[in-house]
N, CA, C and O atoms as CSV, one atom per row, in Angstrom:
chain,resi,resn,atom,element,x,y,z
A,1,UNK,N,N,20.084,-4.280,29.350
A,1,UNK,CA,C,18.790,-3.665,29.583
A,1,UNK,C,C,18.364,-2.820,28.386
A,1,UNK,O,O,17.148,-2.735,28.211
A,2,UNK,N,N,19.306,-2.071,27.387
A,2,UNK,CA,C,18.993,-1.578,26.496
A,2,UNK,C,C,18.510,-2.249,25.648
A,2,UNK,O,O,17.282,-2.227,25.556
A,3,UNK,N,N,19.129,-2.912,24.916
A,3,UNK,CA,C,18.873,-4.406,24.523
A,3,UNK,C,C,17.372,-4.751,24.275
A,3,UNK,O,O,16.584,-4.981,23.357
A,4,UNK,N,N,17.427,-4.669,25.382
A,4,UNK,CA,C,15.711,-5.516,25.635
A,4,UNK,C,C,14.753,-4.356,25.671
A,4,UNK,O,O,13.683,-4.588,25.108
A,5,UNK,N,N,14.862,-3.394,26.099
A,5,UNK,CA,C,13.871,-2.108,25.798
A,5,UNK,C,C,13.890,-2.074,24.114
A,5,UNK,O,O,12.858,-2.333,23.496
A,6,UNK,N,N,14.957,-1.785,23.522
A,6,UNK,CA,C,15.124,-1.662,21.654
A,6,UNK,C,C,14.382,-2.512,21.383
A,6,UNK,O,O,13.355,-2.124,20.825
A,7,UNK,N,N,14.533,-4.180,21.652
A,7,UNK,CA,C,13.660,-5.103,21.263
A,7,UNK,C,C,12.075,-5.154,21.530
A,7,UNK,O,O,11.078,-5.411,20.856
A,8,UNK,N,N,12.302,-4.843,22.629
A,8,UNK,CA,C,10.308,-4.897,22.935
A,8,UNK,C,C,9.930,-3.222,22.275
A,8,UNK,O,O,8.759,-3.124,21.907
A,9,UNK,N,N,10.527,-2.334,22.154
A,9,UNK,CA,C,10.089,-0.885,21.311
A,9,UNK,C,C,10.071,-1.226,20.108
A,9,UNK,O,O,8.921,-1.240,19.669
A,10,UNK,N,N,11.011,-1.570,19.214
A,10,UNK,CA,C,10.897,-2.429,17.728
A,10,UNK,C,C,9.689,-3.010,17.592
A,10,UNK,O,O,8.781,-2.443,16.984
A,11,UNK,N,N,9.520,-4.510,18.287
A,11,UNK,CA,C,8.793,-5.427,18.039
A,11,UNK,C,C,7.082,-4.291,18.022
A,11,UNK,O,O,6.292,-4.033,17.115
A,12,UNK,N,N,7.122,-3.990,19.132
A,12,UNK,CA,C,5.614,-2.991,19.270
A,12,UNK,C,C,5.655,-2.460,18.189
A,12,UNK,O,O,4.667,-2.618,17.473
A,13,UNK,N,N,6.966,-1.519,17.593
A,13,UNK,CA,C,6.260,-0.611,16.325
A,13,UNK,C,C,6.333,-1.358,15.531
A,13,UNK,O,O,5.963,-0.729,14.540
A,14,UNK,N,N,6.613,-2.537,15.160
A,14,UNK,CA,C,6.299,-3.188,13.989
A,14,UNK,C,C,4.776,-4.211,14.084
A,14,UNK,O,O,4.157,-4.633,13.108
A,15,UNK,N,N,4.515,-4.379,15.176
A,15,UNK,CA,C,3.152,-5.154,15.578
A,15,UNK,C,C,1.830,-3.864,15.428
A,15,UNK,O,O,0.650,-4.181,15.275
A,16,UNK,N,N,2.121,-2.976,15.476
A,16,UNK,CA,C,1.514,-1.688,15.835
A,16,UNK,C,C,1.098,-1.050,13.982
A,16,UNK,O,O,0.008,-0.880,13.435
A,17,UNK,N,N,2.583,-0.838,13.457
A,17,UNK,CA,C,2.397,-0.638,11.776
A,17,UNK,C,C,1.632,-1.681,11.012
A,17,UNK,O,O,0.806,-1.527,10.112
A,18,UNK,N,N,2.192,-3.020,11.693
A,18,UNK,CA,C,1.189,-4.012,10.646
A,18,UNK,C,C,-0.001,-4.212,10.837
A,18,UNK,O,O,-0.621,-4.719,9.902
A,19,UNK,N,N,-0.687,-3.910,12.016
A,19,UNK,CA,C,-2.166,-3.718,12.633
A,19,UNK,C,C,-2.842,-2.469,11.717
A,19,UNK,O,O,-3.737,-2.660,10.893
A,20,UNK,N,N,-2.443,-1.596,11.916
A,20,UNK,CA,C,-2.590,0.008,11.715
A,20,UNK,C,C,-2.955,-0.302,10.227
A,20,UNK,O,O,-4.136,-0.379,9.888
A,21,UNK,N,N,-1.959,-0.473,9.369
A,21,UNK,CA,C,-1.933,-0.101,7.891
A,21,UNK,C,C,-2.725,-1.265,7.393
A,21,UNK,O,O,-3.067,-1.159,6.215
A,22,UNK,N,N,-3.229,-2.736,8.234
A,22,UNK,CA,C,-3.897,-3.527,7.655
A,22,UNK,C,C,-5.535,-3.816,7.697
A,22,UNK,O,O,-6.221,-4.657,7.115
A,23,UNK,N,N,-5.892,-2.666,8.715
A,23,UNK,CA,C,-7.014,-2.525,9.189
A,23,UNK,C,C,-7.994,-1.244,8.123
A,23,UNK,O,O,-7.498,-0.190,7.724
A,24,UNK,N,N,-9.689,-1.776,7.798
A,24,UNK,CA,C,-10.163,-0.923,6.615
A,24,UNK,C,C,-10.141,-0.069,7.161
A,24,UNK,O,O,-10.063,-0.012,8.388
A,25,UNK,N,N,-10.214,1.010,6.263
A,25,UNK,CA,C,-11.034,2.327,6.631
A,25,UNK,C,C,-12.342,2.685,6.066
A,25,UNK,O,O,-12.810,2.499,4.943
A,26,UNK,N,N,-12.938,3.385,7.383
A,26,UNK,CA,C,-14.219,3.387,7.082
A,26,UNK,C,C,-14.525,4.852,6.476
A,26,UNK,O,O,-15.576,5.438,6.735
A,27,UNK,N,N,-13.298,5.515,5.463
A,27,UNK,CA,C,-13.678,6.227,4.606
A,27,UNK,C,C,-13.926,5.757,3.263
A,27,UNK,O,O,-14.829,6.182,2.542
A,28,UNK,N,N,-13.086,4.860,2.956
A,28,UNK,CA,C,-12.961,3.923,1.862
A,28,UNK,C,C,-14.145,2.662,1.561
A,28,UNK,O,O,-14.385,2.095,0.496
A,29,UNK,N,N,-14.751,2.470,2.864
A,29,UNK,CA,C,-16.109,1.821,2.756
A,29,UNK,C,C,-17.184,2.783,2.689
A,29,UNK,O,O,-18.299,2.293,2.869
A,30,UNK,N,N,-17.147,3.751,2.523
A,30,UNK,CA,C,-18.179,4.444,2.478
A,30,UNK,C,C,-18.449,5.143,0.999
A,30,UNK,O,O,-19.524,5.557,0.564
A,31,UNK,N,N,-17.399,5.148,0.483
A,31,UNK,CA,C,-17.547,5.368,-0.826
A,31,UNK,C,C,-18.210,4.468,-1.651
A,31,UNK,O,O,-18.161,3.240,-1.575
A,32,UNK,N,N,-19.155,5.496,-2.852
A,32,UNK,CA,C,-20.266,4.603,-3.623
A,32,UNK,C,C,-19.303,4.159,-4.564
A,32,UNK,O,O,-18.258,4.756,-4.821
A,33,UNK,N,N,-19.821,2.716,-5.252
A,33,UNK,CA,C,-19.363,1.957,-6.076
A,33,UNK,C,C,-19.314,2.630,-7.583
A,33,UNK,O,O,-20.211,3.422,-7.874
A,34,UNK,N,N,-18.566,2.411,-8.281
A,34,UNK,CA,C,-18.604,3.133,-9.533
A,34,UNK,C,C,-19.319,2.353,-10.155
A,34,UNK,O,O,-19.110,1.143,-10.239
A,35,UNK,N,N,-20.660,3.229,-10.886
A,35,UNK,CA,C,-21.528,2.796,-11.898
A,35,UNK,C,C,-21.324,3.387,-12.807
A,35,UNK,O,O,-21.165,4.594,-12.989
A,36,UNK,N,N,-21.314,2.095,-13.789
A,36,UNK,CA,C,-20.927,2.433,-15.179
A,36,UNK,C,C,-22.188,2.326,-16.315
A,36,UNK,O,O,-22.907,1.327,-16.331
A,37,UNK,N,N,-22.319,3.083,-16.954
A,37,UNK,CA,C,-23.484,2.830,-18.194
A,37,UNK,C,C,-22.961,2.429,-19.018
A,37,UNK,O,O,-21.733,2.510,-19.017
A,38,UNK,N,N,-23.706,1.754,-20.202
A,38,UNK,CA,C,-23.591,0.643,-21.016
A,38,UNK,C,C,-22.445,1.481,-22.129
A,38,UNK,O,O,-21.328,0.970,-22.199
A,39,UNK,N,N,-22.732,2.838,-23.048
A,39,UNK,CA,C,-21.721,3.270,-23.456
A,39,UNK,C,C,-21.575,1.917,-24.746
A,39,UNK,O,O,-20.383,1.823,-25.039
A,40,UNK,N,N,-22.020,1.391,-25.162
A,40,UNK,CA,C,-21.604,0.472,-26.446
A,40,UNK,C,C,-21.183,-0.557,-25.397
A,40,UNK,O,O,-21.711,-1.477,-26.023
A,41,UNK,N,N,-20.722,-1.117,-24.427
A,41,UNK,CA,C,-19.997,-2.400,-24.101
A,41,UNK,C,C,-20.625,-3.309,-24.524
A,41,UNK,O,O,-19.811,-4.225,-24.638
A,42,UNK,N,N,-21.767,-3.711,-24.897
A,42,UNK,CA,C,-22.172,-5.250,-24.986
A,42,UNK,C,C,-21.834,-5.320,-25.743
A,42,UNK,O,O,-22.129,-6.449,-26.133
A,43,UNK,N,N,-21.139,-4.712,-26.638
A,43,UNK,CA,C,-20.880,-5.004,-28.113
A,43,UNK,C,C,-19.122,-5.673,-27.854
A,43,UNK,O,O,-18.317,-6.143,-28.658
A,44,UNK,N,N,-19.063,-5.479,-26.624
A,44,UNK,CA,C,-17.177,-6.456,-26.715
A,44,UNK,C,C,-17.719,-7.704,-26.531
A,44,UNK,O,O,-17.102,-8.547,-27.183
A,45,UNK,N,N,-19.246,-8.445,-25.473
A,45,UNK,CA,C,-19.360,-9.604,-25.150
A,45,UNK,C,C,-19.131,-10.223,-26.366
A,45,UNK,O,O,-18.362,-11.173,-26.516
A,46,UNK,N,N,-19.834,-9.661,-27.297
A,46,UNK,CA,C,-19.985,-10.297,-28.697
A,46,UNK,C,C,-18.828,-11.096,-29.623
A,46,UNK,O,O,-18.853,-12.079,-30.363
A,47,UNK,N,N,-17.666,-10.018,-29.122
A,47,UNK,CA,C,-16.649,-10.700,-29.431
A,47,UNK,C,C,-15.522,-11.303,-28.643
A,47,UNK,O,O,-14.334,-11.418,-28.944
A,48,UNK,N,N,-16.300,-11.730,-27.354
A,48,UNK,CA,C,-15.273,-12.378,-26.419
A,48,UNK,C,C,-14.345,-11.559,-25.747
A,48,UNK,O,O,-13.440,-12.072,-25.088
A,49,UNK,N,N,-14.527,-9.866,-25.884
A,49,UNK,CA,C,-13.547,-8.988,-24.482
A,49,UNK,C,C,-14.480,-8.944,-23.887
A,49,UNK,O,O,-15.666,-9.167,-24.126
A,50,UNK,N,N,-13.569,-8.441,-22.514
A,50,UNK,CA,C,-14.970,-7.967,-21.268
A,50,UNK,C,C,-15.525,-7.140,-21.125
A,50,UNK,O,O,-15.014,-6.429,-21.990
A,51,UNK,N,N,-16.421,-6.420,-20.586
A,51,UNK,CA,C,-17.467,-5.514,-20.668
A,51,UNK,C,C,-17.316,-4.851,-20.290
A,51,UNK,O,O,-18.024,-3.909,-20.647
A,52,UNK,N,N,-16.180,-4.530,-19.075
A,52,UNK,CA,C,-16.071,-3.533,-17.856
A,52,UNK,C,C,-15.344,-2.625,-18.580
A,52,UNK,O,O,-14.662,-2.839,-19.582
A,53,UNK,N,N,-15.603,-1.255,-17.810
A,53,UNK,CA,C,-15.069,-0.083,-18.117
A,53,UNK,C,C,-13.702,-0.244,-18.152
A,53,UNK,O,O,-13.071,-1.079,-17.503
A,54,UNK,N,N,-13.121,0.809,-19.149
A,54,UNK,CA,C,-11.123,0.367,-19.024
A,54,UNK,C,C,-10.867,1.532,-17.737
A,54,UNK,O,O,-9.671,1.519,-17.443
A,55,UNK,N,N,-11.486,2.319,-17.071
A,55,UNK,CA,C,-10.981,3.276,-16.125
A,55,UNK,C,C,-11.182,2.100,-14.637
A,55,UNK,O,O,-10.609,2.194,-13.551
A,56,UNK,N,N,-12.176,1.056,-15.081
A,56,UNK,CA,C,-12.169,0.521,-13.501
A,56,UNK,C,C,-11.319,-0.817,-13.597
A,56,UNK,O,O,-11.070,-1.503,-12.607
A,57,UNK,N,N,-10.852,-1.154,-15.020
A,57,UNK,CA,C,-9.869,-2.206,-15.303
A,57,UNK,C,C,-8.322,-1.303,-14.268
A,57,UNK,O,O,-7.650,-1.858,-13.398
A,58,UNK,N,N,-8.144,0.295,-14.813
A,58,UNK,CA,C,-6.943,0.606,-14.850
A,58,UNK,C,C,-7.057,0.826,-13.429
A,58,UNK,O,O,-6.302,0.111,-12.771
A,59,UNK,N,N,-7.983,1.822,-12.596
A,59,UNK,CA,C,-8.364,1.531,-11.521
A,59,UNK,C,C,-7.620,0.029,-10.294
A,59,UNK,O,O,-6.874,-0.028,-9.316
A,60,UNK,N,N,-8.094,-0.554,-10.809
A,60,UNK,CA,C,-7.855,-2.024,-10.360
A,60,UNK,C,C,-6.328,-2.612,-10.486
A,60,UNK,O,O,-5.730,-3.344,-9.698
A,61,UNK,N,N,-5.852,-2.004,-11.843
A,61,UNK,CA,C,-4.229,-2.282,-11.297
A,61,UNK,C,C,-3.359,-1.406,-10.801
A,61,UNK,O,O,-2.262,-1.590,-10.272
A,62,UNK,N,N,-4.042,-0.297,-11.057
A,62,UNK,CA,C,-3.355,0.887,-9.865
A,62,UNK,C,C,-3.371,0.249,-8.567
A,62,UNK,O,O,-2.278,0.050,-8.035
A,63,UNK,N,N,-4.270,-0.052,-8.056
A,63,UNK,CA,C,-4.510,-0.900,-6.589
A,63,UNK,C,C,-3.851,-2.339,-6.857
A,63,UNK,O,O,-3.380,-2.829,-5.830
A,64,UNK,N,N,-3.814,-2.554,-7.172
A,64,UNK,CA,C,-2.924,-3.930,-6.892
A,64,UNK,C,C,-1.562,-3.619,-7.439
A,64,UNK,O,O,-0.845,-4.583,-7.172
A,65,UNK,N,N,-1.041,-2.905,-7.941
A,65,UNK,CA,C,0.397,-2.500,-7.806
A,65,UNK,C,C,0.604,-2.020,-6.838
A,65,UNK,O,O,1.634,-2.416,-6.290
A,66,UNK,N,N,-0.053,-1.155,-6.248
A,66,UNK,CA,C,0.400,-0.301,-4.941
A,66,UNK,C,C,0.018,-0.748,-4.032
A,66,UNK,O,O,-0.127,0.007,-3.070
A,67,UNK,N,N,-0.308,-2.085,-3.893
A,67,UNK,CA,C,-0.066,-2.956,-2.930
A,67,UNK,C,C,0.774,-3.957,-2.977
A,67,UNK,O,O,1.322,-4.283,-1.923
A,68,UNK,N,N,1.073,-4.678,-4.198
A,68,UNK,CA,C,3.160,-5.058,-3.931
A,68,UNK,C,C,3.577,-3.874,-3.456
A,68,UNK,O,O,4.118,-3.981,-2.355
A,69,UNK,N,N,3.516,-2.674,-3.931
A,69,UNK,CA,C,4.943,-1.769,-3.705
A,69,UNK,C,C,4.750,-2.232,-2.168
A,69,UNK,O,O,5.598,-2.962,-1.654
A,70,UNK,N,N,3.539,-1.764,-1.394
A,70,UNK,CA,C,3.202,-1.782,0.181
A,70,UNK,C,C,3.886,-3.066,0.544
A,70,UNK,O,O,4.806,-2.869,1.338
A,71,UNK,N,N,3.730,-4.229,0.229
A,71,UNK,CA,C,4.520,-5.786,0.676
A,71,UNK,C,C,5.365,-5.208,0.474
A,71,UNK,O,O,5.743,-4.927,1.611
A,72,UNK,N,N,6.435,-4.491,-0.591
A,72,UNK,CA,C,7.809,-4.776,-0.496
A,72,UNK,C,C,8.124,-3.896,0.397
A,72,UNK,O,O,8.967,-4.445,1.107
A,73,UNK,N,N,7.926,-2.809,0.785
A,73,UNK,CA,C,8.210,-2.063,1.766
A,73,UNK,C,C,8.173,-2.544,3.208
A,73,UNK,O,O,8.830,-2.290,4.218
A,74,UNK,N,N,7.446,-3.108,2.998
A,74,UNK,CA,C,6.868,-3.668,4.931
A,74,UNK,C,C,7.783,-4.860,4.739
A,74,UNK,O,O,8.048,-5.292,5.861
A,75,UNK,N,N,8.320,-5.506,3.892
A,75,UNK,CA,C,9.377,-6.104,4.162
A,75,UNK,C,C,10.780,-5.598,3.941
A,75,UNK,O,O,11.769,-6.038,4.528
A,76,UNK,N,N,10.780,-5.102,3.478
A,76,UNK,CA,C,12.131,-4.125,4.098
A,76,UNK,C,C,12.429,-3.649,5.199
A,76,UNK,O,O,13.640,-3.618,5.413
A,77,UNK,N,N,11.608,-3.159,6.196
A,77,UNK,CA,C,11.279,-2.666,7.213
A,77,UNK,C,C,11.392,-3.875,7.887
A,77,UNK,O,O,12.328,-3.677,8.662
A,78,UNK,N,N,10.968,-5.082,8.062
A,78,UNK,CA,C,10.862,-6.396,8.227
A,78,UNK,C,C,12.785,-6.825,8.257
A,78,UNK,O,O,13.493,-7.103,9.224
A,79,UNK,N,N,13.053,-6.744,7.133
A,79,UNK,CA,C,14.211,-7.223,7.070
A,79,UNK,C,C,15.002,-6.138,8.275
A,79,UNK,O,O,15.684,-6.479,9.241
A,80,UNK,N,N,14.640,-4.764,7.826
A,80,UNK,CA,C,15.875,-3.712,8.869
A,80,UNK,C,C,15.869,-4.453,10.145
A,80,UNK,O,O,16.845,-4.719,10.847
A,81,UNK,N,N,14.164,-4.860,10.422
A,81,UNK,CA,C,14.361,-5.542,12.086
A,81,UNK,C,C,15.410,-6.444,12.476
A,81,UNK,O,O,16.298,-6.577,13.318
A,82,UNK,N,N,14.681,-7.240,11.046
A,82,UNK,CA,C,15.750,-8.658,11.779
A,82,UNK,C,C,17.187,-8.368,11.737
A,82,UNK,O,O,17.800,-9.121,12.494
A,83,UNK,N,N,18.024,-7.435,11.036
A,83,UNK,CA,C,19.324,-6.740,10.774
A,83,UNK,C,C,19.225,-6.104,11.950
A,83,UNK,O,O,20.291,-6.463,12.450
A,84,UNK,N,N,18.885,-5.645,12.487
A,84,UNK,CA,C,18.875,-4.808,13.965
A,84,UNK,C,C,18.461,-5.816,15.204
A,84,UNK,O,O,18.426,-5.238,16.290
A,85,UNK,N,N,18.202,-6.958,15.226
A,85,UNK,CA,C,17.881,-7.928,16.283
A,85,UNK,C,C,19.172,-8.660,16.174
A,85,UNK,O,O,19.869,-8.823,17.176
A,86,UNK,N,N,19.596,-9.202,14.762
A,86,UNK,CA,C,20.812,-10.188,14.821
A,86,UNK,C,C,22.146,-9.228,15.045
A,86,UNK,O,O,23.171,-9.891,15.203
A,87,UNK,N,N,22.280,-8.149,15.077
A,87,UNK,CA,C,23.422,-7.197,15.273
A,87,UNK,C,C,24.473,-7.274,16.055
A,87,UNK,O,O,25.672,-7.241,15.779
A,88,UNK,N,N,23.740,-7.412,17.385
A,88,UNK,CA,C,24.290,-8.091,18.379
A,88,UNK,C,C,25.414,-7.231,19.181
A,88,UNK,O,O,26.221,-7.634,20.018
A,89,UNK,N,N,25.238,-6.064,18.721
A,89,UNK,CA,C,25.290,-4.866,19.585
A,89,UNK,C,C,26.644,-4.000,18.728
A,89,UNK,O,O,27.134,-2.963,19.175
A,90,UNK,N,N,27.105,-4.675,17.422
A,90,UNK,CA,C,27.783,-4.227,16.731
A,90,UNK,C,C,26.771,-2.663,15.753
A,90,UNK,O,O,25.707,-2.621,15.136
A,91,UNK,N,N,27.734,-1.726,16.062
A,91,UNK,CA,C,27.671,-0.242,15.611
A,91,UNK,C,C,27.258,-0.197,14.120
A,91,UNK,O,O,26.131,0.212,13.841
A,92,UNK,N,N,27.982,-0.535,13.296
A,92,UNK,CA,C,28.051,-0.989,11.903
A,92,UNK,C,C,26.642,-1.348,11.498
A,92,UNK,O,O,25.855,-0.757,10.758
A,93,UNK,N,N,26.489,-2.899,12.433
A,93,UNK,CA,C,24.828,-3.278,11.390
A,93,UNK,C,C,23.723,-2.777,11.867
A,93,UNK,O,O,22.661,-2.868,11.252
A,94,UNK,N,N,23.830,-2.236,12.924
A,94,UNK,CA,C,22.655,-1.659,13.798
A,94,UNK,C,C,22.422,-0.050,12.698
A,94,UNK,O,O,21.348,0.270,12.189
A,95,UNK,N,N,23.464,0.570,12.594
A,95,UNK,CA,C,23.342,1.797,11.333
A,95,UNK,C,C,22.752,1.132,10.311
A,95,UNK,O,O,21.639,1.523,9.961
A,96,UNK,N,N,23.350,0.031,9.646
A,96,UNK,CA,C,22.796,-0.118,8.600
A,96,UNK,C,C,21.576,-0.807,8.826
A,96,UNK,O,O,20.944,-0.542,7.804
A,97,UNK,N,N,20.595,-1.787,9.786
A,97,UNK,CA,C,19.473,-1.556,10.146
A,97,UNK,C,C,18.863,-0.721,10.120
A,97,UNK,O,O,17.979,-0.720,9.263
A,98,UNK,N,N,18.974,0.345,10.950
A,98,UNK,CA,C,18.424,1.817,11.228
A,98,UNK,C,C,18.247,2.097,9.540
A,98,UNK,O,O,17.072,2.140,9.174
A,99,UNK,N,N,19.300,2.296,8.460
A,99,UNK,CA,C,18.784,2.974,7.352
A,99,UNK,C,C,17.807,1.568,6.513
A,99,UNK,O,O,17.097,1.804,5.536
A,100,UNK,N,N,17.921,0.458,6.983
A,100,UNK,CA,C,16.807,-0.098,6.008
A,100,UNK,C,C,15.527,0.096,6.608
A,100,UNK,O,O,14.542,0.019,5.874
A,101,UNK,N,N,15.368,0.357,7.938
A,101,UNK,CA,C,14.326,0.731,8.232
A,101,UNK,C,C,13.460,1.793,8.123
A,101,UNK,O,O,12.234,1.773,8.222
A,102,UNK,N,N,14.262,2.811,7.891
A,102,UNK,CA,C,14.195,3.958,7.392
A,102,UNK,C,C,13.376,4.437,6.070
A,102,UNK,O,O,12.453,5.193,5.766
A,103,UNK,N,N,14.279,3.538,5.483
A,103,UNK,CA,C,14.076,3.370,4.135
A,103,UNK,C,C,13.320,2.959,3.358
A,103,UNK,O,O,13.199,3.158,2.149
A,104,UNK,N,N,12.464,2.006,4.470
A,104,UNK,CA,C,11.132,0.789,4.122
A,104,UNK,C,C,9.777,1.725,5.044
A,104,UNK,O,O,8.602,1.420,4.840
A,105,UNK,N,N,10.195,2.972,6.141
A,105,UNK,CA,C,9.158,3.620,6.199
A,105,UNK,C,C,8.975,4.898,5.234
A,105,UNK,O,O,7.864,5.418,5.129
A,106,UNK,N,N,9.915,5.314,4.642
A,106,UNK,CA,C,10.402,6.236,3.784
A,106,UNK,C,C,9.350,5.717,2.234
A,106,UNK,O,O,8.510,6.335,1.578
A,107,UNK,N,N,9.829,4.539,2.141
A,107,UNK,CA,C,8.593,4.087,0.859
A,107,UNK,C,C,7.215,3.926,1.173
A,107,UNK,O,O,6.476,4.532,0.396
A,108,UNK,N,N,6.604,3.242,2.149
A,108,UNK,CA,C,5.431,3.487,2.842
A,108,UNK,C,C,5.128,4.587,2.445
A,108,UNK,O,O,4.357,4.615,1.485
A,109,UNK,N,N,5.498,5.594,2.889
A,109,UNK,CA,C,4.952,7.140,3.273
A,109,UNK,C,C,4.452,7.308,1.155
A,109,UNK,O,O,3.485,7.454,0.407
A,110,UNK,N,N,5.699,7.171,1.149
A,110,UNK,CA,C,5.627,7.802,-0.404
A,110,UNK,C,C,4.509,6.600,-1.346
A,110,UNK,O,O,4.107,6.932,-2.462
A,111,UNK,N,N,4.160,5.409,-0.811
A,111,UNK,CA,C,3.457,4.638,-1.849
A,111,UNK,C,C,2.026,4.961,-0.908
A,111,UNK,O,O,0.959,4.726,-1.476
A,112,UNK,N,N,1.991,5.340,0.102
A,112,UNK,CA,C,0.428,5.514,0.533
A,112,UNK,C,C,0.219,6.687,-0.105
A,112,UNK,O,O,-0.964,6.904,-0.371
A,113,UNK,N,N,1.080,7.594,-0.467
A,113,UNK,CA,C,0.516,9.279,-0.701
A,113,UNK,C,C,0.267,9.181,-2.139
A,113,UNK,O,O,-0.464,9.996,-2.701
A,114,UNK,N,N,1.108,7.775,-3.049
A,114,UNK,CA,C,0.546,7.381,-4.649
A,114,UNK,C,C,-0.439,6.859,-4.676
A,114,UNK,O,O,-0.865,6.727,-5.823
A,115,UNK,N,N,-1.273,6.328,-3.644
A,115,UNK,CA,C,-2.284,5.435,-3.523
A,115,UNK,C,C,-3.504,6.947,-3.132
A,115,UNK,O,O,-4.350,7.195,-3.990
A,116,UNK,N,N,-3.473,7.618,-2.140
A,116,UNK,CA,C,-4.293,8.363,-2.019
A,116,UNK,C,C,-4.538,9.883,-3.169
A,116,UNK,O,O,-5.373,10.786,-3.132
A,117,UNK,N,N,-3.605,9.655,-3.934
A,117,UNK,CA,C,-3.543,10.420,-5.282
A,117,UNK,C,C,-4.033,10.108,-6.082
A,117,UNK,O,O,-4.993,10.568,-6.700
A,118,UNK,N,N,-3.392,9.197,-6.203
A,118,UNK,CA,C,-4.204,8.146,-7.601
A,118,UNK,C,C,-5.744,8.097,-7.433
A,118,UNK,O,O,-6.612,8.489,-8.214
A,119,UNK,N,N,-5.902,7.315,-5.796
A,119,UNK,CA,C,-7.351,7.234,-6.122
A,119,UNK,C,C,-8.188,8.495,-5.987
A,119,UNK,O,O,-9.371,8.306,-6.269
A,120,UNK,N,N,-7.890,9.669,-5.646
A,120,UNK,CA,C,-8.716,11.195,-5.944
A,120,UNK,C,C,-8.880,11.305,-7.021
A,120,UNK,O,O,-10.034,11.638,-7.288
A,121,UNK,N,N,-7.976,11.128,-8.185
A,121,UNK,CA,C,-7.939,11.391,-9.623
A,121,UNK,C,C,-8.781,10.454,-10.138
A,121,UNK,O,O,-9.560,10.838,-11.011
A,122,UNK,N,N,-8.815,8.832,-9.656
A,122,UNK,CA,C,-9.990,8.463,-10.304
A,122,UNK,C,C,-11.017,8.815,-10.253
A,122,UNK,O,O,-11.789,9.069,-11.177
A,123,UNK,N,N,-11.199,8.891,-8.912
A,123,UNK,CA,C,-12.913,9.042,-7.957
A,123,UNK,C,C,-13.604,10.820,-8.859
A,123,UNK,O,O,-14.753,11.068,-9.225
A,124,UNK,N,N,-12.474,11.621,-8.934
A,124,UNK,CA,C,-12.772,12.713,-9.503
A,124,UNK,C,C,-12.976,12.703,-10.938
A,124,UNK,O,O,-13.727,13.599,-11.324
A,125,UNK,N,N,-12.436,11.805,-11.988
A,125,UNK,CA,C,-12.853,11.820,-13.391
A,125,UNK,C,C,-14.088,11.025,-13.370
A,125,UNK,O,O,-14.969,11.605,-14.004
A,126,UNK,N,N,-14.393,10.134,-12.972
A,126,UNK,CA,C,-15.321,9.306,-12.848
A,126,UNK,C,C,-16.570,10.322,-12.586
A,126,UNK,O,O,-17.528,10.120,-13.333
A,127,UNK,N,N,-16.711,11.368,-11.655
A,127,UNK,CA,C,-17.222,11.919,-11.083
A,127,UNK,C,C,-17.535,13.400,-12.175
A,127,UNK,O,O,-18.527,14.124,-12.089
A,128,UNK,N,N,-16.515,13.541,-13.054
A,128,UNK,CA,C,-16.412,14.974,-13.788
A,128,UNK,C,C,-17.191,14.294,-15.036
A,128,UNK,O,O,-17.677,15.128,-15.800
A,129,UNK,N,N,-17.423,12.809,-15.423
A,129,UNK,CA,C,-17.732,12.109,-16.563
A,129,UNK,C,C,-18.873,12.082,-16.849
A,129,UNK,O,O,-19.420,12.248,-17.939
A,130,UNK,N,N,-19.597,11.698,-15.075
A,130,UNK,CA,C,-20.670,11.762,-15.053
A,130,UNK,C,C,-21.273,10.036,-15.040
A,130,UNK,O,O,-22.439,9.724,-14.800
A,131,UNK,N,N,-20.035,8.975,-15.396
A,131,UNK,CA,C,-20.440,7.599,-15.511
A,131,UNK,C,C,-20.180,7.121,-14.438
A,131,UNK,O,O,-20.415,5.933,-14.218
C-alpha cells in the first residue's frame, strides 16, 4: 500500500512540475519587445553580418542555455523517478533516488533564479541605455 501511495505521489509531482514550469507566464508576455535603433547597423548588412543588436544576440543565448540547463535537470529528476520506481523496495536505491531527485530540484531552483537574474539585468541595461 505504501508502494502505491509513493507511486501515485511521485508520478503527480512530476506531472504537476512538468505542467507548472512549462506553462507561459503572463508576466513575461507582457513585457515590451526590445527596440533597437539603427546605431550604425546597416553598415554590417553591407558586409554580410547581421544587423541585430549584440545585447539581444547575447540575450538570446542566455535563454537558450538556461533552457538545456532546465532539460538537464528535469531529467535528472526524471531519472531519480525511474531509480525510485525500479528500487523495488531496496533502502540503498530508493536513498540514492531520493538524492537524484533532490538534486535535479536543487538545480531547477538555482537555474530558474539564473534565468530571472539574468533577465532583470538585461531588461534593466536595455532600459538604463535608453535603446
Amino acid at each position: 500500500m505504501k508502494k502505491i501511495i509513493a507511486t501515485i505521489l511521485s508520478l503527480t509531482t512530476m506531472f504537476t512540475l512538468a505542467f507548472v514550469l512549462t506553462m507561459p507566464l503572463p508576466a513575461s508576455a507582457a513585457t515590451p519587445p526590445i527596440e533597437v535603433k539603427d546605431l550604425g547597423l546597416s553598415y554590417g548588412t553591407d558586409t554580410g553580418l547581421s544587423n541585430t543588436d549584440i545585447r539581444t544576440t547575447v540575450a538570446r543565448i542566455i535563454k537558450v542555455a538556461m533552457s538545456l540547463l532546465g532539460i538537464v535537470a528535469v531529467v535528472i529528476v526524471l531519472i531519480g523517478g525511474f531509480k525510485w520506481m525500479t528500487a523495488g523496495g531496496n533502502d540503498d536505491q530508493v536513498g540514492e533516488a531520493k538524492k537524484w531527485i533532490f538534486s535535479g530540484v536543487i538545480g531547477l531552483a538555482i537555474i530558474l533564479s539564473a534565468y530571472a537574474l539574468a533577465s532583470f539585468v538585461i531588461n534593466q541595461l536595455v532600459t538604463a541605455t535608453g535603446i
